[in-house]
C-alpha positions as CSV (number, residue, x, y, z in Angstrom):
1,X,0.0,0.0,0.0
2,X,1.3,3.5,-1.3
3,X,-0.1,6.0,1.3
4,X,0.7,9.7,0.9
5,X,-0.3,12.7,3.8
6,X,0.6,15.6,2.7
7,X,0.7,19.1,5.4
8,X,0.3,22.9,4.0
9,X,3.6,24.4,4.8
10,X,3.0,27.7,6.5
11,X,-1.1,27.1,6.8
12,X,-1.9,29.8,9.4
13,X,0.5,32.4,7.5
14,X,-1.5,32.0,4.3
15,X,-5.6,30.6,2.7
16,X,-6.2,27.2,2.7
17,X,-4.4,25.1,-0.3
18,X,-6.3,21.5,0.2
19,X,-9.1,22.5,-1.9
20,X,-6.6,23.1,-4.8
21,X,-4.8,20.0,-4.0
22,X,-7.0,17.7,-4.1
23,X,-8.0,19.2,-7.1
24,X,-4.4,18.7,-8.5
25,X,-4.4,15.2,-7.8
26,X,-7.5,14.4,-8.9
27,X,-6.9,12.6,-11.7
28,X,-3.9,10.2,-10.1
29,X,-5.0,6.5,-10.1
30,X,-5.8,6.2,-6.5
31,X,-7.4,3.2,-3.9
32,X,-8.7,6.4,-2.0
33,X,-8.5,9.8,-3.2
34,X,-7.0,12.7,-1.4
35,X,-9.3,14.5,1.2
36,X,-8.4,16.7,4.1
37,X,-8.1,14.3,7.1
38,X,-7.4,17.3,9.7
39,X,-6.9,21.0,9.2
40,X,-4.2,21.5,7.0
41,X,-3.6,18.1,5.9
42,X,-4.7,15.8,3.4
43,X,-4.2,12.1,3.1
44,X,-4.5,9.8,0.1
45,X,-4.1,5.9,-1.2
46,X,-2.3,5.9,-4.4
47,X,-2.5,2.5,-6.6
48,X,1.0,2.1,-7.3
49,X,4.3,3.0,-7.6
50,X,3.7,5.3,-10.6
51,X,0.8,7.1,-9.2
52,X,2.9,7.8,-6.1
53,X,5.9,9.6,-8.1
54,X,3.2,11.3,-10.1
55,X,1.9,13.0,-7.0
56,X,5.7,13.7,-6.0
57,X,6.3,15.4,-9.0
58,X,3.0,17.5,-9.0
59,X,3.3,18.4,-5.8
60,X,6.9,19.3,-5.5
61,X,6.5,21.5,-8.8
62,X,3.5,23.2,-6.9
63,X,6.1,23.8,-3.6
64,X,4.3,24.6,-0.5
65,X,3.7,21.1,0.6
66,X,5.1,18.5,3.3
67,X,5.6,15.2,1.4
68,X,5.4,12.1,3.3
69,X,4.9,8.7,1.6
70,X,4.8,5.4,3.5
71,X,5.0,1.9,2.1
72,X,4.0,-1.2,3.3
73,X,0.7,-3.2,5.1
74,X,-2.4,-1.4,5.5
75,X,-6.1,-1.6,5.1
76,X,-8.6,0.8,4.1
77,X,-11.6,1.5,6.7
78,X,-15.3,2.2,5.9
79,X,-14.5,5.8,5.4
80,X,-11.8,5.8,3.0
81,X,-8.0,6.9,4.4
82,X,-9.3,8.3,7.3
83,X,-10.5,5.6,8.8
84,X,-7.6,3.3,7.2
85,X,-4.9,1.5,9.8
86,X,-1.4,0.0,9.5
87,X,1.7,0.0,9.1
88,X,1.9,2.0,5.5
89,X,-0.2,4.5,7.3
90,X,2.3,5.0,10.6
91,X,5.0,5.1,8.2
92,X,3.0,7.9,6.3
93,X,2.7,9.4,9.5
94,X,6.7,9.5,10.3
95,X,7.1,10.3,6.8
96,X,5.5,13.6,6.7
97,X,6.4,14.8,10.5
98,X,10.4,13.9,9.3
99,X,10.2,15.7,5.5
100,X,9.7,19.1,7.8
101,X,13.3,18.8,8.5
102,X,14.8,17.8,5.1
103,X,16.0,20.4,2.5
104,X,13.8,18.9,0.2
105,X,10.5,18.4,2.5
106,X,9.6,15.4,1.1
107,X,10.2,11.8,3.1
108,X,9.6,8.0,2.1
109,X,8.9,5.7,5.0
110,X,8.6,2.2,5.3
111,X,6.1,0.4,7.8
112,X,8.5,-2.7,7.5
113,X,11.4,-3.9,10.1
114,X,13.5,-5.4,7.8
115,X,16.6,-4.1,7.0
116,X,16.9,-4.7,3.1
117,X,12.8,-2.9,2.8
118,X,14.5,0.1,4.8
119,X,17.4,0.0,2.5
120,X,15.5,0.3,-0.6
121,X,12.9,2.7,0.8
122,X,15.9,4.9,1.3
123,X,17.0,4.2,-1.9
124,X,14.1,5.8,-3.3
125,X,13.7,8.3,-1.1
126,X,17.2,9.5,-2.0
127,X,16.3,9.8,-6.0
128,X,13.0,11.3,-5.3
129,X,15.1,13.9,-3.4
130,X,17.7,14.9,-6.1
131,X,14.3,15.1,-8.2
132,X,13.0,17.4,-6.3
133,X,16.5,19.5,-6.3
134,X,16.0,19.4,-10.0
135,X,12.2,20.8,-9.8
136,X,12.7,23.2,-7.6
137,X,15.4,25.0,-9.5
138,X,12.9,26.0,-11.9
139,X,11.2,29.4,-12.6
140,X,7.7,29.7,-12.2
141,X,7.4,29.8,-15.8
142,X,9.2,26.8,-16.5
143,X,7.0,25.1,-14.7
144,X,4.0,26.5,-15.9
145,X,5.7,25.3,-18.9
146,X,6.5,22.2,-18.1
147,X,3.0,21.0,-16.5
148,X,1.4,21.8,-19.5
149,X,3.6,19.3,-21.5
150,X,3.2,16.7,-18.6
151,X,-0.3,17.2,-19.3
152,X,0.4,15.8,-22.7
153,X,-0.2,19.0,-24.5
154,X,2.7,19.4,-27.8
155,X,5.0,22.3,-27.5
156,X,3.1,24.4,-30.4
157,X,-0.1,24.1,-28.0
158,X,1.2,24.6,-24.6
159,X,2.8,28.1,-26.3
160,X,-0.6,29.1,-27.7
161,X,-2.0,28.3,-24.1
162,X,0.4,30.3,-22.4
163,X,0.4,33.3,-25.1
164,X,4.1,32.7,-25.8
165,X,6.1,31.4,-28.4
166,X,7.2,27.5,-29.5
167,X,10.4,29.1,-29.2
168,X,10.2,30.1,-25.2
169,X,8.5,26.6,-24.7
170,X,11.3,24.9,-26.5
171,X,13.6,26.9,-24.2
172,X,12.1,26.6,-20.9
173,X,11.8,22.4,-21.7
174,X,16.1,22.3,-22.5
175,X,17.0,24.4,-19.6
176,X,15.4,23.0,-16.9
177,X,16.0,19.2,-18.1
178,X,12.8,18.2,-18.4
179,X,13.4,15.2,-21.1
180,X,16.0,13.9,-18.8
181,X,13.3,13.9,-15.7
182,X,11.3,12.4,-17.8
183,X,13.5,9.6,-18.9
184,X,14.2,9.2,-15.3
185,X,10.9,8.3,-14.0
186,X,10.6,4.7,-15.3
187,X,13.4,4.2,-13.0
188,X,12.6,5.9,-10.0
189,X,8.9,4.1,-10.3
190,X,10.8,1.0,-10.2
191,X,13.1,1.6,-7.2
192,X,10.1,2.6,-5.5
193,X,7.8,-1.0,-6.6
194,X,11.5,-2.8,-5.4
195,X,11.0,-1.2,-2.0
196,X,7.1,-1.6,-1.7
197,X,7.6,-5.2,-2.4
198,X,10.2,-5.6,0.1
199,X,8.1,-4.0,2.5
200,X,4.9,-5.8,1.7
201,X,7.2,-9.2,2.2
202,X,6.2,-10.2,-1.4
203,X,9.6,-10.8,-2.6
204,X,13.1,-11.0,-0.9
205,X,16.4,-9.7,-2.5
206,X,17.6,-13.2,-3.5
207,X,14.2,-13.2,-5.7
208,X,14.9,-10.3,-7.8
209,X,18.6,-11.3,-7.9
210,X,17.4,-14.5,-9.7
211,X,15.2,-11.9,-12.3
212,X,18.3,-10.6,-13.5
């Protein structure tokens, strides 16, 4: 189980952002969509390991957030996350409370003892990091830029959407490296899926060594 609370940074300094988050993340393949689960939070279930680095990425491009994803056991109650229990939610919990003292203020948690599921939670936690180095270096216009093309748009329409030129698009999409973040999701889904496993017991590292 992916679970993913997320806490508005700064909530009594500014309005309340859930009502646009949820909105954001909407569309992301989920077991239980976002809703606010207390004040300035908002928890969600996301279906897999590719849903849970597409929230990453929307929300880190957004900023503003506290990121905290657990992995592992869990079960959904009657009312959706709020009412879910285990250990992919107590990791979510840690997750989010420790990703308010990271640089990056996003954290990846495991609700697993063993050592090797910690190992490759931090793994991916690490990537996921760097990634969000990489976002967060951009302009705002980059990234209104760039969200535009993650929303499958071409380069000739996200210019006439944002009034500018295929030029400036074409610009904005080199300089802040979006092909190669792009090329390196595949492989930051899959460290993630190697670490949910682990943590959901489904597959030791002597099994995936014998996939090689």
């Amino acid at each position: 189980m992916y679970v993913l609370t997320v806490d508005q940074v700064a909530s009594r300094a500014g309005a309340d952002e859930i009502p646009d988050l949820i909105r954001l993340l909407a569309d992301v393949p989920a077991l239980a969509p976002f809703e606010r689960t207390v004040g300035d939070e908002a928890q969600g279930v996301l279906e897999d390991a590719a849903a849970a680095v597409a929230c990453a990425r929307r929300l880190l491009a957004a900023g503003g957030w506290h990121i905290g994803l657990g992995i592992g056991t869990g079960a959904l109650g009657e009312h959706g996350s709020r009412s879910g229990g285990g250990a992919a939610f107590i990791a979510a919990r840690q997750a989010v409370e420790e990703s308010k003292s990271s640089r990056v203020s996003l954290a990846v948690r495991t609700g697993a003892a063993d050592r090797e599921a910690r190992t490759a939670t931090a793994d991916a936690e690490a990537v996921l990091r760097l990634l969000g180095v990489l976002i967060g270096s951009r302009t705002r216009a980059q990234r209104s830029a760039l969200a535009l093309l993650d929303a499958g748009l071409s380069g000739k329409d996200a210019a006439k959407r944002l009034g500018v030129s295929g030029q400036a698009v074409s610009k904005h999409r080199v300089s802040s490296h979006y092909d190669e973040e792009v090329a390196a999701v595949p492989a930051i889904e899959r460290l993630l899926d190697r670490a949910h496993r682990l943590s959901m017991g489904l597959e030791t590292s002597a099994d995936m060594a014998g996939d090689v």
